[in-house]
Every structure is written in C-alpha cells, then in structure tokens.
ROGUDO-886790 format. One record per atom (N, C-alpha, C): x, y, z. Coordinates in steps of 0.1 Angstrom, whole numbers, padded with zeros to 4 digits, always signed. Layout:
<sites>
XYZ;...
</sites>
This chain:
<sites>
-0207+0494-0050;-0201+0482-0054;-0194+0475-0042;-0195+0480-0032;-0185+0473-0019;-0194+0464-0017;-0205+0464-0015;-0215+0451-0008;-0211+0437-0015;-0212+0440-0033;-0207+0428-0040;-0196+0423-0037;-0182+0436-0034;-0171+0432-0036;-0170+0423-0024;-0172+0430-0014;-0173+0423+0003;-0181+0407+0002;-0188+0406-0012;-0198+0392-0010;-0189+0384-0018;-0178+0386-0027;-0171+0380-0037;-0163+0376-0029;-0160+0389-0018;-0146+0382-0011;-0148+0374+0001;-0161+0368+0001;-0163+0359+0007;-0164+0345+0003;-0165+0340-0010;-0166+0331-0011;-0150+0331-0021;-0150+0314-0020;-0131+0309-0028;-0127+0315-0035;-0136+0315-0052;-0131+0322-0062;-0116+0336-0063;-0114+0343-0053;-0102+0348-0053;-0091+0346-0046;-0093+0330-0040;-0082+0321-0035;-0074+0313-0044;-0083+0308-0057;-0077+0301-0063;-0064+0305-0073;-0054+0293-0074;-0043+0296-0074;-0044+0286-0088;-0035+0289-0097;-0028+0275-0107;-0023+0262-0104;-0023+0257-0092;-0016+0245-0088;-0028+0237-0083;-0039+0246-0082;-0051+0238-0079;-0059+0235-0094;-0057+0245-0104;-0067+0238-0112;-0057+0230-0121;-0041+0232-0120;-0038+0214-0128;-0041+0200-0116;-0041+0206-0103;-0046+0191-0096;-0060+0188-0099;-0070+0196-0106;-0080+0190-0111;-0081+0186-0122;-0068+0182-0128;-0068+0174-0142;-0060+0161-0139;-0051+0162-0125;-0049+0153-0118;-0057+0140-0113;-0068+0150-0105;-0079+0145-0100;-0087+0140-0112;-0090+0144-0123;-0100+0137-0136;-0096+0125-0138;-0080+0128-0140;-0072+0115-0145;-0076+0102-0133;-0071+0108-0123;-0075+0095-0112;-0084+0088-0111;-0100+0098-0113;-0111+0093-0116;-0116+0083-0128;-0107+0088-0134;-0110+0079-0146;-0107+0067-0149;-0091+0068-0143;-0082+0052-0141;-0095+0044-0134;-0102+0049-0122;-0105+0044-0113;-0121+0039-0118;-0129+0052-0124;-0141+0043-0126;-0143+0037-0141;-0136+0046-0150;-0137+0035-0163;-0127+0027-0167;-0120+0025-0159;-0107+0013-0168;-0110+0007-0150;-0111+0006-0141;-0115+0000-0130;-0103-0002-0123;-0093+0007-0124;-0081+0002-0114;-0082+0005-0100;-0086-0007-0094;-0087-0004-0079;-0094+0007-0075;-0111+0008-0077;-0116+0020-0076;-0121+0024-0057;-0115+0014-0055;-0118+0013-0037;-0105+0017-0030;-0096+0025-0034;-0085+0033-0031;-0087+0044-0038;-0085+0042-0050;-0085+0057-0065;-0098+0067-0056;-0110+0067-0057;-0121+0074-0053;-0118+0079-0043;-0116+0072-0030;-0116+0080-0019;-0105+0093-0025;-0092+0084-0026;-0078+0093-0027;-0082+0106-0036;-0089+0103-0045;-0092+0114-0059;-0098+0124-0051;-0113+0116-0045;-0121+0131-0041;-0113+0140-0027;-0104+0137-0022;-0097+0141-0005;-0090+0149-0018;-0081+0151-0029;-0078+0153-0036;-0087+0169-0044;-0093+0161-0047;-0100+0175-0053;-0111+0185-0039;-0110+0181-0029;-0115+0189-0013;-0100+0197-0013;-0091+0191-0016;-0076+0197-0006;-0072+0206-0018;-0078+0207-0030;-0078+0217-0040;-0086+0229-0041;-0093+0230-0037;-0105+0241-0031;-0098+0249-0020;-0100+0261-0024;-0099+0274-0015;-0104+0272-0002;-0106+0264+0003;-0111+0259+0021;-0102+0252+0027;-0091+0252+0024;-0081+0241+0032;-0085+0248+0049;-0086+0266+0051;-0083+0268+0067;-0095+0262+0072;-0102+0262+0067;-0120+0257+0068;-0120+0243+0074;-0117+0233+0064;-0114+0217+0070;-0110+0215+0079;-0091+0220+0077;-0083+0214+0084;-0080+0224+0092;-0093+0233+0098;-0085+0242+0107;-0087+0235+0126;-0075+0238+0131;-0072+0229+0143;-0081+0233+0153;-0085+0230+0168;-0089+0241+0181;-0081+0251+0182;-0092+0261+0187;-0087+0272+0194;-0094+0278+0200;-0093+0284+0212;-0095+0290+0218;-0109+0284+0226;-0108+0270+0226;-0121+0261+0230;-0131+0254+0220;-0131+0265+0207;-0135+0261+0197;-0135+0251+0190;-0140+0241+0182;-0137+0225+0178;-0131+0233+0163;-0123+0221+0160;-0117+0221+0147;-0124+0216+0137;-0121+0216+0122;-0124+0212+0111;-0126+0198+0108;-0139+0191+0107;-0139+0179+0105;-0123+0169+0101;-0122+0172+0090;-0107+0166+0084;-0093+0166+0098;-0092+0177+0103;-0084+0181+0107;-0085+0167+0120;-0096+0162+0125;-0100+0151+0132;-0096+0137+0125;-0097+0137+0113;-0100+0125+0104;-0086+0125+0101;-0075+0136+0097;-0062+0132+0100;-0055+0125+0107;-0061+0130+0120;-0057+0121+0134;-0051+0109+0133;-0062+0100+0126;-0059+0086+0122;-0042+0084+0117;-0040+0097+0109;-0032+0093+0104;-0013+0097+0109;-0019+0108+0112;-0008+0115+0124;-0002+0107+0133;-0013+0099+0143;-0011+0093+0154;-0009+0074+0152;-0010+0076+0137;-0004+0060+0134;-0022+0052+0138;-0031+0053+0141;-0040+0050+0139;-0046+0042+0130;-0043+0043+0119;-0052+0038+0104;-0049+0027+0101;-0032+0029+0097;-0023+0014+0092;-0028+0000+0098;-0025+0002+0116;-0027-0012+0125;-0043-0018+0116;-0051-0010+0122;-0065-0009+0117;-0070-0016+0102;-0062-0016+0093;-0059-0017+0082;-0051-0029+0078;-0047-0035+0088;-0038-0045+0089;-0047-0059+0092;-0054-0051+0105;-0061-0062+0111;-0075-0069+0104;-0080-0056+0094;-0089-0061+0081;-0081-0070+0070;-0070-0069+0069;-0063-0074+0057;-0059-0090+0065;-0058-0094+0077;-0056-0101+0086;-0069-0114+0085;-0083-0104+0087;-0090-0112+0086;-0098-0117+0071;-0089-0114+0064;-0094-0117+0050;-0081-0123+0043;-0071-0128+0047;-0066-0135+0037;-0062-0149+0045;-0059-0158+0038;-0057-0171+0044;-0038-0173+0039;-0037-0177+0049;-0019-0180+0053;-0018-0194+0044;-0029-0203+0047;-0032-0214+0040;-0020-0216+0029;-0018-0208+0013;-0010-0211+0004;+0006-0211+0012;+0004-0205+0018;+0023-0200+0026;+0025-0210+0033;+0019-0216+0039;+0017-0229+0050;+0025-0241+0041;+0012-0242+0036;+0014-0257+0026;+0029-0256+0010;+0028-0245+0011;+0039-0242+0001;+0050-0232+0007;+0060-0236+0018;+0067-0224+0022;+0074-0218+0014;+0082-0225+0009;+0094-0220-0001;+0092-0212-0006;+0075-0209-0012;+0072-0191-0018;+0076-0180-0010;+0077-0178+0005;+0083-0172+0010;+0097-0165+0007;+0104-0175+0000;+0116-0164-0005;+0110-0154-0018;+0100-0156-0026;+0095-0145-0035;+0089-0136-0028;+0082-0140-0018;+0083-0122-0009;+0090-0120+0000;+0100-0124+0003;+0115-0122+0008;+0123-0113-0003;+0122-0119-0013;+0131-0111-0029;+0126-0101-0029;+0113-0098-0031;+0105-0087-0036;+0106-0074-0025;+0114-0080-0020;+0117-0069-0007;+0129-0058-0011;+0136-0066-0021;+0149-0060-0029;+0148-0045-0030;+0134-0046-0032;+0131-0031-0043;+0132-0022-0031;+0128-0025-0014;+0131-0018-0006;+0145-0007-0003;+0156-0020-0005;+0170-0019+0004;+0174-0009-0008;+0172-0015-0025;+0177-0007-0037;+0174+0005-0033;+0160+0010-0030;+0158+0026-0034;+0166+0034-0021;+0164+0025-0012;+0170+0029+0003;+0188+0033-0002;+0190+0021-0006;+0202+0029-0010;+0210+0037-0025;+0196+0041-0033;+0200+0051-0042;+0190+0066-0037;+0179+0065-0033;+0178+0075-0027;+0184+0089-0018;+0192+0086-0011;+0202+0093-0009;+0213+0105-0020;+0213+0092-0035;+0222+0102-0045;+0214+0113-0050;+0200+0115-0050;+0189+0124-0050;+0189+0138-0038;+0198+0131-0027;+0199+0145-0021;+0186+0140-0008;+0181+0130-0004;+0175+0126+0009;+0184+0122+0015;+0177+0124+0034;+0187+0116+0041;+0179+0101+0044;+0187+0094+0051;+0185+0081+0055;+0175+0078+0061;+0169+0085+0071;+0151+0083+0072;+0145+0089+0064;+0149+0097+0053;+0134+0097+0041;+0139+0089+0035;+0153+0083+0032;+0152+0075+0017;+0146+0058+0024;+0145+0059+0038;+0142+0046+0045;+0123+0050+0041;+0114+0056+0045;+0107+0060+0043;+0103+0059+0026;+0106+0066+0018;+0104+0061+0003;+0105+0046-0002;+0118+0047+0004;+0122+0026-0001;+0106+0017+0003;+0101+0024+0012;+0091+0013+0018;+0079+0011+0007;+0079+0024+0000;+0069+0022-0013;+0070+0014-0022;+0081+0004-0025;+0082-0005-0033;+0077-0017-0028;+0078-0017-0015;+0065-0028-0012;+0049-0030-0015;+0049-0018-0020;+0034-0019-0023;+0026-0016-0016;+0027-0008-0004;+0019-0010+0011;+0014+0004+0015;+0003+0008+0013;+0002+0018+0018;+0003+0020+0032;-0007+0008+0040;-0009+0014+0053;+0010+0014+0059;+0019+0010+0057;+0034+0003+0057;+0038+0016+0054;+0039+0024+0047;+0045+0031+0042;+0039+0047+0052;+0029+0045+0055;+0025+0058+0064;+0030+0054+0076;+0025+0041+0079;+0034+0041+0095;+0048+0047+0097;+0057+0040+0083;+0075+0043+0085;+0073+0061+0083;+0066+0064+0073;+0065+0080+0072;+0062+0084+0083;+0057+0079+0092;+0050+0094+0102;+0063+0090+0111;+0071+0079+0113;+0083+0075+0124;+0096+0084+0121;+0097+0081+0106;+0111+0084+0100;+0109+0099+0091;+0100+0104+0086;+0103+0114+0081;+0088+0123+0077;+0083+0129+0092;+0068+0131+0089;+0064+0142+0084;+0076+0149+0075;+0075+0164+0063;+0073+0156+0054;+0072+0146+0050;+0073+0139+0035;+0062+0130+0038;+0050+0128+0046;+0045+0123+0049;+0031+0120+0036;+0027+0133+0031;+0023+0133+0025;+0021+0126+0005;+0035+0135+0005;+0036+0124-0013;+0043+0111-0006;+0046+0104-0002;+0051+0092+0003;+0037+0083+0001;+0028+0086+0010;+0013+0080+0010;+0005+0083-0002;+0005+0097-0003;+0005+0096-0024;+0005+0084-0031;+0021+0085-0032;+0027+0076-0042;+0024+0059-0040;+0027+0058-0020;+0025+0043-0022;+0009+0040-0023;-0002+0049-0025;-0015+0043-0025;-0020+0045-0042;-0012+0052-0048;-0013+0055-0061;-0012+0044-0070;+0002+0039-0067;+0010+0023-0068;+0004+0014-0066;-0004+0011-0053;-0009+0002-0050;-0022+0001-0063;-0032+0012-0065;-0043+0010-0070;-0036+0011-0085;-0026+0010-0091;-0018+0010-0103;-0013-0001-0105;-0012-0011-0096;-0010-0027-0098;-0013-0029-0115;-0025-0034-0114;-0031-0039-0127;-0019-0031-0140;-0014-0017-0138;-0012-0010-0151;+0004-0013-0149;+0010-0012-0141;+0029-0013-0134;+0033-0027-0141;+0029-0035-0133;+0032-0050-0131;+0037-0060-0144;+0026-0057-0154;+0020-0068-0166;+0033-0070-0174;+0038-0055-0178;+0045-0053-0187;+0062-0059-0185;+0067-0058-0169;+0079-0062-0159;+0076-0076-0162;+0067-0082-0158;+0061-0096-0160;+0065-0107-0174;+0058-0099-0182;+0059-0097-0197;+0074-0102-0204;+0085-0089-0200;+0092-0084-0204;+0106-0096-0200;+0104-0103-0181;+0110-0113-0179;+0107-0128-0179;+0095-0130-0188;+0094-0141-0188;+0091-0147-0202;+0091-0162-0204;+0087-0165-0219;+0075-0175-0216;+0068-0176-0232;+0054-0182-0235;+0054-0194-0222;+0062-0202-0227;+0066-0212-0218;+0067-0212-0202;+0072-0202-0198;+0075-0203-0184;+0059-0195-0178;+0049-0189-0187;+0039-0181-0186;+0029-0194-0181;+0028-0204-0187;+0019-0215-0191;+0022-0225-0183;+0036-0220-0173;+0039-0234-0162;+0023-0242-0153;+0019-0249-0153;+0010-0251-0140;+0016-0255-0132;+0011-0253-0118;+0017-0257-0107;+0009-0269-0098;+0018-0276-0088;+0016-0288-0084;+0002-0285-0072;-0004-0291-0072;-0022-0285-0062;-0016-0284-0049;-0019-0274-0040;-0015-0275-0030;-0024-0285-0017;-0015-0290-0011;-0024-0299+0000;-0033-0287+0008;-0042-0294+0013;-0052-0289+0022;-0045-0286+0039;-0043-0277+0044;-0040-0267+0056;-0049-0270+0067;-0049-0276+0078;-0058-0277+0089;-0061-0262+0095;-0071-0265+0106;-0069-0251+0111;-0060-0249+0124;-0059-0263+0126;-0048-0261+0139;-0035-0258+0136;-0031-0260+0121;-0018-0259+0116;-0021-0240+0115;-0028-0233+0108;-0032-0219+0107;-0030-0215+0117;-0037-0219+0132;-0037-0210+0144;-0026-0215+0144;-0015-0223+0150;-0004-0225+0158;+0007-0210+0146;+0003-0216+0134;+0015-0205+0125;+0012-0193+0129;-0002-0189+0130;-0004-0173+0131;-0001-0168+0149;-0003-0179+0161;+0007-0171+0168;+0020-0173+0169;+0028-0184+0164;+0041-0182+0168;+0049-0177+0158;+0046-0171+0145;+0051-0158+0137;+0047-0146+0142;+0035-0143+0144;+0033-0131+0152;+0042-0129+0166;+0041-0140+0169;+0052-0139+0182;+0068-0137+0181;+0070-0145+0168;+0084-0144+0167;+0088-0132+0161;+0078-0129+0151;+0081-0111+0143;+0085-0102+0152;+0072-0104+0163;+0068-0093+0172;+0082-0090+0181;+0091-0099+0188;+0103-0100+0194;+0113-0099+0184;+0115-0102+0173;+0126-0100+0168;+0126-0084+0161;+0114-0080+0161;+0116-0062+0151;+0102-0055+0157;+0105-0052+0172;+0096-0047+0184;+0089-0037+0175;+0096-0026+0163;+0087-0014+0161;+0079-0019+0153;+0077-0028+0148;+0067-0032+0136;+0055-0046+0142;+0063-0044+0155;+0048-0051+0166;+0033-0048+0159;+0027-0032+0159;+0018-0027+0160;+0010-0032+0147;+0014-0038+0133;+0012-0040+0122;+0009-0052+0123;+0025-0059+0127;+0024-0077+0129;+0015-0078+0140;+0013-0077+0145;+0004-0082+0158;-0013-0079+0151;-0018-0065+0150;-0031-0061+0143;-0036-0075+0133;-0024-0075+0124;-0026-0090+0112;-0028-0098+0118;-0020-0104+0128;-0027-0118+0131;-0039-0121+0141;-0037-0107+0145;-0049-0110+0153;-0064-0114+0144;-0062-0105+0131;-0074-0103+0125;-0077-0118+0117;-0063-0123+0117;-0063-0140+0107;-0067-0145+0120;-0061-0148+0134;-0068-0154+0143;-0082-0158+0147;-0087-0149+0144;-0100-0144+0143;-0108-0147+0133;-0102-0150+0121;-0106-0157+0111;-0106-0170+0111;-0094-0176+0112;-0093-0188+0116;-0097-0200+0124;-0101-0192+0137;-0107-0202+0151;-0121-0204+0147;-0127-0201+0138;-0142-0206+0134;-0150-0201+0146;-0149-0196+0157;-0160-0192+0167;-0162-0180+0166;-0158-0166+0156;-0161-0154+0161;-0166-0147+0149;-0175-0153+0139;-0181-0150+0129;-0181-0136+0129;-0187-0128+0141;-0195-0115+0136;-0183-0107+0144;-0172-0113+0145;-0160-0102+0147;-0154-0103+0134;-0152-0114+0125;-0146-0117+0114;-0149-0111+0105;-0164-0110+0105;-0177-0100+0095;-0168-0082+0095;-0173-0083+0107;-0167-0065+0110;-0153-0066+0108;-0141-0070+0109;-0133-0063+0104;-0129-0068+0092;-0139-0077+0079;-0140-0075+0068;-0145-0063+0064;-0151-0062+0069;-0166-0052+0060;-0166-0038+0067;-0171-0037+0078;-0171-0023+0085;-0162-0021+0088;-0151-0022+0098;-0139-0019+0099;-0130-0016+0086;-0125-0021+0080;-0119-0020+0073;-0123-0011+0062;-0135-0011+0061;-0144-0001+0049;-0144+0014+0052;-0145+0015+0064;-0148+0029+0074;-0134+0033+0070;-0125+0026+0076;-0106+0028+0079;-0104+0034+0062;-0109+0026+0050;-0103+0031+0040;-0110+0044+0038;-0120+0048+0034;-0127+0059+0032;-0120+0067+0041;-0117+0070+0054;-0113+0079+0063;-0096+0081+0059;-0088+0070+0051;-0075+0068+0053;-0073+0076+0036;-0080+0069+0026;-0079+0074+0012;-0083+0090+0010;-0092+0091+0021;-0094+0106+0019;-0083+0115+0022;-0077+0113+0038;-0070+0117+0041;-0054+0119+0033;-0056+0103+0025;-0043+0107+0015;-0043+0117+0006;-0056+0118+0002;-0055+0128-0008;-0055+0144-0003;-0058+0145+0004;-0060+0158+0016;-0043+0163+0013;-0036+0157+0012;-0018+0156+0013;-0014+0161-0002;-0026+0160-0006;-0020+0166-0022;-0024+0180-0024;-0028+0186-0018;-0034+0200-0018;-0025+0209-0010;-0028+0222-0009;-0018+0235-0004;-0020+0226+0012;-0009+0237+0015;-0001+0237+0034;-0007+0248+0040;+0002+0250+0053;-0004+0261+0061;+0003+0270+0056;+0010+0271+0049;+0017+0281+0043;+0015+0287+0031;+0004+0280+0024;+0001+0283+0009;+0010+0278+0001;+0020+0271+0006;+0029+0261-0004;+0024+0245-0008;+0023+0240-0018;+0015+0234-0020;+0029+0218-0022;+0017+0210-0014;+0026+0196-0007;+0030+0190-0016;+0023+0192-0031;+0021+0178-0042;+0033+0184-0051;+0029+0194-0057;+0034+0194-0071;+0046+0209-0067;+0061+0199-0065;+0075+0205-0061;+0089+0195-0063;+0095+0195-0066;+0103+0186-0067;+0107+0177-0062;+0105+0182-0047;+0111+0170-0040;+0098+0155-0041;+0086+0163-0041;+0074+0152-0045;+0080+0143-0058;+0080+0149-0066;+0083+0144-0081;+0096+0134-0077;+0107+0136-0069;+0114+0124-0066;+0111+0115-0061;+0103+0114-0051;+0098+0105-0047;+0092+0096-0054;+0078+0107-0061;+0075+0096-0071;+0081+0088-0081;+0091+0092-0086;+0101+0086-0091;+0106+0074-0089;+0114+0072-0076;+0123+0064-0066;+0105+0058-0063;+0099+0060-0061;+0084+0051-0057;+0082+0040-0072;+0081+0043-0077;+0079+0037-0090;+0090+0029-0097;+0104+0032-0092;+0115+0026-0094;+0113+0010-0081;+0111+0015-0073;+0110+0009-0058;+0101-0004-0062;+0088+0000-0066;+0081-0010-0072;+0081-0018-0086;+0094-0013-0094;+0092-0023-0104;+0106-0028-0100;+0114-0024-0096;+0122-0034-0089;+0119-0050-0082;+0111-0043-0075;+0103-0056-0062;+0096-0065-0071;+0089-0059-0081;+0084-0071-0091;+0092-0079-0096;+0103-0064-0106;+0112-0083-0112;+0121-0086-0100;+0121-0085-0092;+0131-0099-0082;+0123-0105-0078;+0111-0103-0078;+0104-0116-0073;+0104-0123-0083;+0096-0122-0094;+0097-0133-0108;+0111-0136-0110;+0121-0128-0111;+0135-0132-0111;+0141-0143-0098;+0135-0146-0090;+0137-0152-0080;+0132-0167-0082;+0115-0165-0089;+0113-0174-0093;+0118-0185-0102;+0124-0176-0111;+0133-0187-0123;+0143-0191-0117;+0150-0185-0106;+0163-0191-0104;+0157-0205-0096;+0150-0205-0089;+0143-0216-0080;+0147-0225-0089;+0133-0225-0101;+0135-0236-0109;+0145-0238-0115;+0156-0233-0116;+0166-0239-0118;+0173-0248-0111;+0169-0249-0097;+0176-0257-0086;+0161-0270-0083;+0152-0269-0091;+0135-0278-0085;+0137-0284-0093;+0128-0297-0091;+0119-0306-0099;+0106-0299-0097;+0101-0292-0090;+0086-0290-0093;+0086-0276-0095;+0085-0272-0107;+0083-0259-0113;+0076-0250-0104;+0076-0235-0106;+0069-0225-0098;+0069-0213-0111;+0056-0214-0117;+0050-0204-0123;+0059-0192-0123;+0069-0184-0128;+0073-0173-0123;+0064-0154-0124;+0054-0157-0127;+0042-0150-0129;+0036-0145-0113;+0036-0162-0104;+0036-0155-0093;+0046-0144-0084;+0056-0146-0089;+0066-0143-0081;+0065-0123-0081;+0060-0120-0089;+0056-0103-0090;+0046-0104-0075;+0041-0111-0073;+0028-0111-0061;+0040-0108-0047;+0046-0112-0048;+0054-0110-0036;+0060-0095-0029;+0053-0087-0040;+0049-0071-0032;+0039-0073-0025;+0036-0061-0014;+0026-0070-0004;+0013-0061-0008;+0005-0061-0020;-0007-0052-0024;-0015-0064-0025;-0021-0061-0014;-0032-0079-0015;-0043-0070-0015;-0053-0079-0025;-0051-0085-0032;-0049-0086-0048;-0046-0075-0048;-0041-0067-0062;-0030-0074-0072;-0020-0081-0064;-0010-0085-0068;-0013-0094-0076;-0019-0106-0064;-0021-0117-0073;-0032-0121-0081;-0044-0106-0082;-0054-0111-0092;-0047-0107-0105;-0032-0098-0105;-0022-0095-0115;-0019-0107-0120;-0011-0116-0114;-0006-0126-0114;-0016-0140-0124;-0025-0141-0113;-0040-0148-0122;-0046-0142-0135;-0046-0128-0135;-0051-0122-0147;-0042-0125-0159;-0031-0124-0158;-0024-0126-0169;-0011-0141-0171;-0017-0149-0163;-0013-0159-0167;-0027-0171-0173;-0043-0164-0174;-0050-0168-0180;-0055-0163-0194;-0043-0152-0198;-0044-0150-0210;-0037-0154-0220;-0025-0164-0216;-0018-0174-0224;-0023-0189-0216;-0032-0191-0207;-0038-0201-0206;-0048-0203-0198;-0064-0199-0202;-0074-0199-0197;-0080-0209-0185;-0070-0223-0186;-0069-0233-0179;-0061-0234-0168;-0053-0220-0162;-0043-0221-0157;-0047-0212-0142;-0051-0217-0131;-0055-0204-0123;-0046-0209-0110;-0038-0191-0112;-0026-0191-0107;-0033-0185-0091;-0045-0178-0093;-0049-0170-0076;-0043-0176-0064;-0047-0188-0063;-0045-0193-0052;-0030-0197-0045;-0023-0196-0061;-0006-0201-0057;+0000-0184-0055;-0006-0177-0056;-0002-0162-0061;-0004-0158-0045;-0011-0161-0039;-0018-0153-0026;-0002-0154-0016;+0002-0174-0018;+0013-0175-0009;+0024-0162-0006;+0031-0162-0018;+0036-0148-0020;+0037-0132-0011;+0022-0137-0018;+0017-0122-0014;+0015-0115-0002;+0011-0127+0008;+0012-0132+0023;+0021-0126+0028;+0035-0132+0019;+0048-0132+0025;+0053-0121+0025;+0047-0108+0016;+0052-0099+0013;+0044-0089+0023;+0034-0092+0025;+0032-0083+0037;+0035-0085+0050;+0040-0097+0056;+0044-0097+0064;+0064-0088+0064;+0067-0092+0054;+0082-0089+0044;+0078-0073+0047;+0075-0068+0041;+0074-0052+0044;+0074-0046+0053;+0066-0051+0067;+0067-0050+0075;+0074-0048+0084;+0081-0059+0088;+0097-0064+0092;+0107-0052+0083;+0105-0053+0076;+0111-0045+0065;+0113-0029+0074;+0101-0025+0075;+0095-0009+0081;+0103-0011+0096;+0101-0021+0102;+0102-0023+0114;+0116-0022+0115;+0125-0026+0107;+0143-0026+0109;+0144-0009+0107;+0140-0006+0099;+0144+0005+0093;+0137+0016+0109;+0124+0015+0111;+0127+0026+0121;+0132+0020+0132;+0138+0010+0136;+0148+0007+0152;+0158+0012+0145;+0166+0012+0137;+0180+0015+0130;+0180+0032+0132;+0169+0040+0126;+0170+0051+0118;+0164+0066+0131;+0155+0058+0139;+0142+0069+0145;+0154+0078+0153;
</sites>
C-alpha cells in the first residue's frame, strides 16, 4: 500500500482544510451575483476565480517566491503589480482615457457631491479605531467608502500592508456590489418627487476648455497632496490623451488592452488574498477581516447618503434643481455609480436620463478619493 499512499500524498486532497471548502460557497455565491444577476461581472470573475485558485492545496506551488536561482510561481510575479503599487496608476490611466470631465466642466457645483461623498471616508477613519485599529489601518479601510479599488490598494500597501488583502477584498467587492448597496440608501432618502427631478441640459465643453482643465488640476492636485501624484497624474494623462483628438491608437490601448490585461492580473490577484498564508492561517475568514468588512460597507453607505443628502440641501439654496439621485454617484466607482443613478431614476421616469448628469459627480469622486488617499498617507506613512 505505500506506492498508493506515497501517490495520494502527492496530490492536494490531504491539504484541504474547512476554510477552503466554505470559501467555495463564497466563491459560488460571487459567481453567481456576477454571471446571473450581472453585477459587475468584469471585476466579480476575475476576483471569484483568484479566489477559488487561492483555495486549493497549491498556494506553495503559485505563489512560491525564487530560490536558490530558481524562478517563482507564476502568481507570485502577477502579485508584483500589486505589492509594488503597479496596478492602481495603470488602472487609473484606463479610467482616465474613458471618461469625459465634460459634465464636471460645464456643471461645477457637482463637485461638492463628490466632495460630500468623501464623508464616508473621514467617518470610518474616525470610528474605526473604536474597533481596536490603529490610524494607518483605520486610514486604509476609510478609503473603501470611496468605492475605489485601485485607491484603496495603493493607501493599503502605504499605510497598512498586513491588511492588504481583505481591504482590496472588500473595496472590489463594493465596487462590483454597486447595483445591490446603493438603490435602497437612494430609495430610503428621497421622495417620488425629488426621484423625477429633470435637470437643466448641460452646455457643450470645447476641447480646449478639457485640455487646459485636465492639466492644470493635475497640476494643482499633483503639488498640493505629492503622495497621490502617481494616481492623479496616470488619470489625466490617460484623459489627455483622450482629449487632444491626435492619439487614437494610444486612446484605443488604454481603453481596451491596457486596462483589460491590468484588471484580469489585478482581480485575480485580489482574490489570491482570500485564501491561506505562508503560515497556513488563512487571510479571509478571521475577525479582524470581518471588521473590516463591516466598517467597508458602513464606509460606503455613508458616502452615498451624503452625497444625495448634499444634494437636497443644494436645492434648497438653487433655482435650478439637481436630481438628488445623482448625488450617490459621487463615490468614485465609475462607471457603476452612475449607471446606479440612471437605472433608477428611469424607473419612476423612463423619460428621465440622468447618465450624463451622474458621470459629473462621479468624476469628482475619483479625483476626491484620491486626494483623499493622498492626505492620509503624507499625514500617517
């Protein structure tokens, strides 16, 4: 019987542990949010399957490092991105060349809804602590209420890179959970009436007015909160680039290839974080995870109602109404937020399409997060 035993003890089967097979009911569930109810299945997938890899008896296998000249574990490479702050910028500069500043331009004043929605940050920053974190993780978690994954791995790997793991979890979880978080916050602060506002058409944006905005906020960001350069600067380069009409097939690639590659390598790697350690203690499922998640989910429905709550107070000082439906957009999950935003303010009025006033916001809030990340690690590192 040794031959067998010797062949059994080679393959996983007497590695596996109980923490791996509830993360594969974890892993179903994600699956399922992701391909049959469709919540953001271009985050959920990658994250799910890195997820059910980092659940499997092979973690020394993947993520095993060099030695002794020998190459390491594919993953253990593909982490890199994420270790060495790689991914985020990268990720930035695709989100850069795909959204238009345009609504923020022509409509500033939305800027304080992703100014507000920032709330949810400072709040968790300062109740996380009564949980028993110190001030670079609870700076670190707070950042999840922005909604931001690549945002939330940068401040993790600066301010607290043991927690690195459920942090990126949680805030990429949230993000692809938009559609399910949001509706009900939404819902809950506003009436028929204020759902069914339309808003005034926004004027048409030149593109000289676009390029002058996208470098002298990148410039200004960039000098006023130097650690969050690497984010602000990536963004506008990638809008610059969008904007100047001459560089099509750089605009193409970091819609499409760039950005596509970055997520697959970045979603996997999140989920990689949910599986056992080098120690056989497993990253996900321990309590201090579970607070986070917590304070992450708190973090983000915070930032929603102050943005919609931001919105009503406006109109109470305007003649020209502002939808307060957009004002949840002002988390910075673009563009998640504001097809939230659009989706459900064309269910009390089919005639009402908020997208385009929603994006302003939303703009604002990723730049807002940012700045956000960037005070907190000059303050905290």
């Amino acid at each position: 019987m040794n031959p067998l035993y010797e062949l059994w003890m080679t393959t996983g089967f007497p590695y596996l542990q109980w923490q791996m097979v509830v993360m594969w009911i974890v892993v179903a569930a994600l699956l399922y949010l992701a391909i049959v109810k469709g919540f953001e299945p271009l985050l959920l997938v990658p994250i799910s399957l890195g997820a059910l890899i980092s659940n499997l008896p092979i973690h020394d296998f993947i993520m095993q490092a060099p030695q002794g000249g020998e190459p390491g574990g594919l993953f253990y490479y593909l982490n890199q991105g994420v270790k060495l702050q790689i991914y985020p910028p990268l990720v930035f500069l695709g989100v850069g060349a795909l959204v238009d500043f345009g609504p923020l331009i022509a409509n500033p004043r939305v800027i304080l809804l992703g100014g507000a929605a920032q709330f949810g940050i400072f709040a968790t920053f300062l109740v996380a602590p009564l949980l028993g974190f110190n001030l670079a993780e609870s700076a670190s978690i707070g950042v999840i209420g922005g909604a931001d994954g690549p945002t939330s791995i940068f401040t993790a790997s600066k301010l607290a890179p043991d927690l690195l793991g459920p942090i990126a979890v949680a805030a990429y979880s949230y993000m692809a959970l938009v559609p399910l978080i949001q509706p009900p916050i939404m819902r809950l602060l506003t009436n028929d009436a204020e759902r069914r506002i339309k808003m005034k058409t926004l004027r048409k944006v030149s593109r000289l007015e676009k390029l002058v905005f996208a470098a002298v906020v990148m410039s200004f960001c960039c000098m006023v909160v130097r650690d969050a350069a690497p984010l602000i600067a990536m963004l506008f380069v990638g809008n610059m680039l969008r904007e100047c009409k001459v560089t099509e097939r750089l605009v193409k690639a970091a819609q499409n290839e760039v950005i596509n590659v970055v997520t697959i390598f970045l979603g996997l790697c999140v989920g990689l974080k949910m599986g056992m350690g080098e120690g056989h203690e497993h990253l996900f499922l321990n309590s201090k995870t579970l607070g986070i998640l917590l304070l992450g989910v708190v973090a983000f429905a915070v930032a929603t109602a102050s943005g919609v709550l931001m919105a009503k107070l406006m109109n109470l000082f305007s003649k020209t109404k502002i939808n307060p439906l957009i004002g949840s957009a002002g988390v910075s999950a673009v563009p998640m937020a504001a097809r939230v935003s659009q989706d459900l303010g064309q269910k009390y009025d089919p005639t009402n399409y908020l997208l385009m006033y929603a994006m302003g916001p939303n703009v604002a809030g990723v730049i807002g997060s940012a700045l956000a990340a960037g005070y907190f690690i000059s303050m905290l590192k």
